[in-house]
N, C-alpha and C positions, 0 to 999 in steps of 0.2 A: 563778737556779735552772735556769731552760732550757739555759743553757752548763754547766753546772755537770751535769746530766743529760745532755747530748749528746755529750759529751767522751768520755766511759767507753763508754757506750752504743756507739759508733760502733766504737771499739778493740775491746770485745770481742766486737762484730761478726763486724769485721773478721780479729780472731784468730781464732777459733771458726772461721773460713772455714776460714782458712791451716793451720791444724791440722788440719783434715779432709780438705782437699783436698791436702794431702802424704802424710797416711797413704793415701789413696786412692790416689794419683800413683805410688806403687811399682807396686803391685797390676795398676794399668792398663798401664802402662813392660810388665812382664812377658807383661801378658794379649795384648798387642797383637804385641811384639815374638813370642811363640811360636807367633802365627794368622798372623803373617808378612806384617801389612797393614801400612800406613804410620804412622809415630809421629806426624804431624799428628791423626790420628783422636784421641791421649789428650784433647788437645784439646778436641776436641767433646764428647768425653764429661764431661771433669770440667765445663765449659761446663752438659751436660745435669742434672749432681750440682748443683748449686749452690742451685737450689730448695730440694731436701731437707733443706741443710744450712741452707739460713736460716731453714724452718719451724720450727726447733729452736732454732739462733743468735738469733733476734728475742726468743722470752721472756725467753732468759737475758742477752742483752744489755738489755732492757726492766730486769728483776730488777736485774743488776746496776748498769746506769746510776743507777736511782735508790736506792739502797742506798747508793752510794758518795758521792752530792751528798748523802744525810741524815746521813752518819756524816762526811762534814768538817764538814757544821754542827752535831754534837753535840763532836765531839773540839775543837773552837774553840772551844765555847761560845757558839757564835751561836745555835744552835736555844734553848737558855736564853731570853737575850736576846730574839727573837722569840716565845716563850711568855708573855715577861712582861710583851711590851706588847700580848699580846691577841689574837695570831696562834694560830689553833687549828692541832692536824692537821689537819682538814678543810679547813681554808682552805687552809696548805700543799700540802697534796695535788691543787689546780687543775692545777697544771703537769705532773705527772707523769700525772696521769688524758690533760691534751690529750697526749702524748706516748705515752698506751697506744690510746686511742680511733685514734690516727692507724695506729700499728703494727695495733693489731686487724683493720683494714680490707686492709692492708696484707699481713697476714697468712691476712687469711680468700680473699683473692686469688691468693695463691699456693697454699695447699692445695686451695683450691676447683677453680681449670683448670691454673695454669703449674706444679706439682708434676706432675699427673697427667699431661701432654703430655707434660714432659724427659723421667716416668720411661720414656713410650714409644718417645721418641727413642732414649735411652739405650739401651733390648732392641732396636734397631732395628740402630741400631749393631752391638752385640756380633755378632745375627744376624748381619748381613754381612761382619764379620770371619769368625766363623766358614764361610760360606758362598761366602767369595773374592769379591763382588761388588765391593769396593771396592779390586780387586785384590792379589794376594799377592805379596811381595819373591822375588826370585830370591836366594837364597843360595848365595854364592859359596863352589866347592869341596865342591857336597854336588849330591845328586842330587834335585831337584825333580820333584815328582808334579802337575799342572798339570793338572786335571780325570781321568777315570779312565783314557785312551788316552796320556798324553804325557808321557813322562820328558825333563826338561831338567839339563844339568851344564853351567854357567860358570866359568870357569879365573880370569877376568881381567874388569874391570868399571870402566868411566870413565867419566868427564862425566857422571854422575849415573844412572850406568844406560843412557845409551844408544851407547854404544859396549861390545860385550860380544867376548870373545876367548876360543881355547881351546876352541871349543862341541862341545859331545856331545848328540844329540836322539835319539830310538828312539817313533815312531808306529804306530800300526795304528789299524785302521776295524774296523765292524760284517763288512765281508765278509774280512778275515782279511789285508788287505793287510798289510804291515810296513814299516815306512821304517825306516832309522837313517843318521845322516849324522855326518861330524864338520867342522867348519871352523875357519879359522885367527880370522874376523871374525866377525860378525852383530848384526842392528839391526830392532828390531819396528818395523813399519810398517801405521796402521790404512790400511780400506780402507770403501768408501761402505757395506758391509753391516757393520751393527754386530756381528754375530755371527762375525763373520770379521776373522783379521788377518794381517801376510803377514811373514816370518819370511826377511828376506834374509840369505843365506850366503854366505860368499866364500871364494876357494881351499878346498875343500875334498872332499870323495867320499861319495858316498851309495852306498847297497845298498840296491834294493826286492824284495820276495820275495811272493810271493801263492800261494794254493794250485794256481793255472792254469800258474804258470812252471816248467817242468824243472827252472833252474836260479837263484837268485838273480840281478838285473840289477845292475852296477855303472859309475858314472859319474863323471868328475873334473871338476871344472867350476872355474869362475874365479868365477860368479855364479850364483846360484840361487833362485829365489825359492818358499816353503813356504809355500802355503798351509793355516791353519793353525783348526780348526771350534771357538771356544770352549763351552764347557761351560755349558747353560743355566744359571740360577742362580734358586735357589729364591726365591717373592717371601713377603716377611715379613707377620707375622699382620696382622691389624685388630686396633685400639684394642677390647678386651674385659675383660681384666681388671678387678679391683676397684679396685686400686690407680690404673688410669687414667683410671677414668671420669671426669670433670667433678662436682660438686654439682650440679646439675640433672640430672644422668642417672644418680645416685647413689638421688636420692629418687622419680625416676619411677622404678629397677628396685626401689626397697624400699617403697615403699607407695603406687606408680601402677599396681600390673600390669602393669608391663613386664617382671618377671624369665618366665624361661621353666619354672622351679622354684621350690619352697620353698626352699630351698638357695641358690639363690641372693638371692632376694626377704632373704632372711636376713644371706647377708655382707653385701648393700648396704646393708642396714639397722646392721649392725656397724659398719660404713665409714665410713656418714656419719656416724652420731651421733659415730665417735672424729674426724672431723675438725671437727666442730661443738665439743665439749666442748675440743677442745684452745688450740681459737682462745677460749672463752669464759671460760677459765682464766685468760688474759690481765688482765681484769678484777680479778682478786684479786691481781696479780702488785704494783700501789703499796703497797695494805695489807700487804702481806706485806714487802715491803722496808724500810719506815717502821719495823715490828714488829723486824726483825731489825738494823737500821743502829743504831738508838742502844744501847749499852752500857750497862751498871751505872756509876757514877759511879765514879771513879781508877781507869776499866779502860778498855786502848787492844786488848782481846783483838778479834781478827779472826776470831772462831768462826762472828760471822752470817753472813761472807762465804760461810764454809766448808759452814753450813748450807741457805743460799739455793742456792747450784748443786746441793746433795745433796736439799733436797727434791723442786725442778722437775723434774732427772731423774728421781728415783725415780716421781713422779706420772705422768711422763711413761711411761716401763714398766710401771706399771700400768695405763694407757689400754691400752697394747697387748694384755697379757695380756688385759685385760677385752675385747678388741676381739675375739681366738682366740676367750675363751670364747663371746661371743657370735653368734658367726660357726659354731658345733660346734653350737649350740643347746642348751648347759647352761646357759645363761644368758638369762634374756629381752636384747637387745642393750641396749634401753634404761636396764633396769635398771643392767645390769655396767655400765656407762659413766658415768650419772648419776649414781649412788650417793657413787665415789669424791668425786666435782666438789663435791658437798655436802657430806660431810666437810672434802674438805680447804675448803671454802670456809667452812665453821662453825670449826674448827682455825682459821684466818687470822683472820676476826673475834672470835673470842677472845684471841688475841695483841695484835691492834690495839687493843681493848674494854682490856685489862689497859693495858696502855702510855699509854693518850690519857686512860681517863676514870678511873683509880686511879690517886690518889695515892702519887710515888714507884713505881710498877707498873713493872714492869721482866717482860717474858713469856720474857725468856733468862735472867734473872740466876740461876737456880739451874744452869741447864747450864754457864754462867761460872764459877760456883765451882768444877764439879766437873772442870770441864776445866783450872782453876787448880792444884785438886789432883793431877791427875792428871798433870800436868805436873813439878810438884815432887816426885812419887814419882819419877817414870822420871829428875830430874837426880839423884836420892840416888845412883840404882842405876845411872848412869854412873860410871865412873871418873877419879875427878880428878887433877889435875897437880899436882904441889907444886913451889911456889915453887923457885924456884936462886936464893942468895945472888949 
């Protein structure tokens, strides 16, 4: 039962990742490549995504794994066979519960601190893309703006960027100085002030012009060295949002007095309860798949498959919605959130209640039929091939 639940469980993981993190992977390719910072940074980001994506991947791989280990034992006839010598669902259901209690924990772990960090990493990130601290690519053949005083132009670019050719540079200062130079070489070179770096030119002419000079000064040089003032760089917020906080900083800003508003006292209170409700959802997640794995008997239909990722989701959207409304204050937070959790938690032990303890109880078989039928209408109303002799 444990291999038989670990197997699926782990793949659709595993998928769930890879499908998220390649739709993600364009998005970031573009966002990074247009901020004009380095493509190692996608990297770190999808890196920092990876959380989010599992706090959502763990139910549905939980759901699925054991959904798929109770529906080969029903489609065999082995689930029968251990009915009949005495094995309850509840007995059954030992392995799948240790298998949820482990995830839960697992779970409540990452929403509780390792979600809320990446997601900070993550804004941290993007920040300093935007902001050029992680430095920005020179592109070749276009005219680079390089804090608000420095236009750069590269013709020619090797060894990874640090042999550069063809150069066009044009400076000015607060006091109205101007440089423009061009050369045939040039190579950045740090120096012991981090705010400073030195911009060696070779064979090439520079023009300095200031408002003191009569006439612009011109120079031919063989080597030249530009010192060159980088541009401060803004530093990124503190960890404050709601989405960042920690669970323990979560419940002291919503009902320690640590918010500095109602307003806020409020989302934090939205916040936790949705990341609380979401992790304790889990718990329902064996009854529900047991409920939906086994089929009506001479039917191999894969609808519960179909239905299990379609509920989680949808619950899972409702937590959110219910999370806004509560976080707006049309909603007590507690309420919107718990409410749905008992529902759907009364729905699940009704399904399981029909199936385990009614005889012949089947809690899908009437969705089976109508999806049987609903099937055989749409093959009338294709169009069929007729035979060739």
């Amino acid at each position: 039962m444990a291999r038989s639940i670990a197997v699926p469980l782990l793949g659709t993981l595993l998928l769930a990742a890879m499908l998220l993190v390649l739709e993600k992977m364009l998005r970031l390719f573009d966002f990074v490549v247009n901020a004009g910072g380095p493509v190692s940074v996608v990297w770190r980001m999808l890196a920092n995504l990876l959380p989010e994506y599992f706090s959502l991947g763990i139910p549905i791989g939980l759901m699925l794994g054991i959904l798929l280990a109770f529906r080969k034992l029903a489609l065999s006839s082995e689930l029968d066979a251990l009915r009949g010598v005495g094995a309850s669902y509840g007995r059954l259901l030992k392995v799948p519960y240790i298998f949820a209690g482990i995830l839960l924990i697992v779970n409540l772990l990452i929403v509780g601190w390792v979600e809320p960090y990446s997601r900070y990493r993550y804004e941290g990130l993007r920040f300093d893309l935007r902001s050029g601290a992680l430095g920005a690519a020179i592109k070749v053949g276009e005219f680079n703006q390089l804090g608000k005083r420095m236009t750069l132009r590269i013709d020619r670019s090797a060894d990874s960027g640090t042999q550069l050719g063809g150069i066009f540079i044009a400076l000015n200062d607060k006091s109205g100085t101007q440089i423009s130079a061009t050369a045939q070489e040039g190579r950045f070179f740090a120096t012991d002030d981090p705010d400073t770096i030195i911009f060696r030119l070779k064979r090439g002419r520079l023009v300095q012009d200031a408002p003191n000079y009569p006439t612009p000064r011109t120079l031919a040089f063989d080597s030249y060295d530009l010192p060159i003032n980088l541009p401060a760089v803004d530093q990124f917020r503190k960890r404050g949002e709601q989405e960042e906080l920690f669970l323990h900083e979560l419940l002291a800003k919503g009902y320690g007095g640590a918010a500095r508003t109602a307003e806020e006292a409020l989302a934090a209170r939205a916040n936790f309860n949705f990341r609380i409700v979401e992790v304790v959802m889990m718990l329902m997640l064996p009854l529900l798949a047991v409920a939906l794995a086994v089929p009506p008997k001479r039917s191999t239909s894969s609808l519960g498959i179909f239905l299990s990722i379609v509920i989680v989701v949808t619950y899972h959207k409702v937590n959110q919605y219910a999370e806004q409304m509560g976080a707006q204050g049309r909603v007590t937070p507690e309420i919107a959130l718990w409410v749905p959790l008992l529902l759907f938690a009364g729905l699940i032990f009704w399904m399981y209640h029909v199936l385990a303890h009614r005889p012949g109880g089947q809690p899908i078989g009437t969705l089976e039929r109508s999806f049987a039928k609903l099937v055989k209408a749409v093959r009338r109303l294709l169009p069929r091939q007729e035979m060739r002799a």
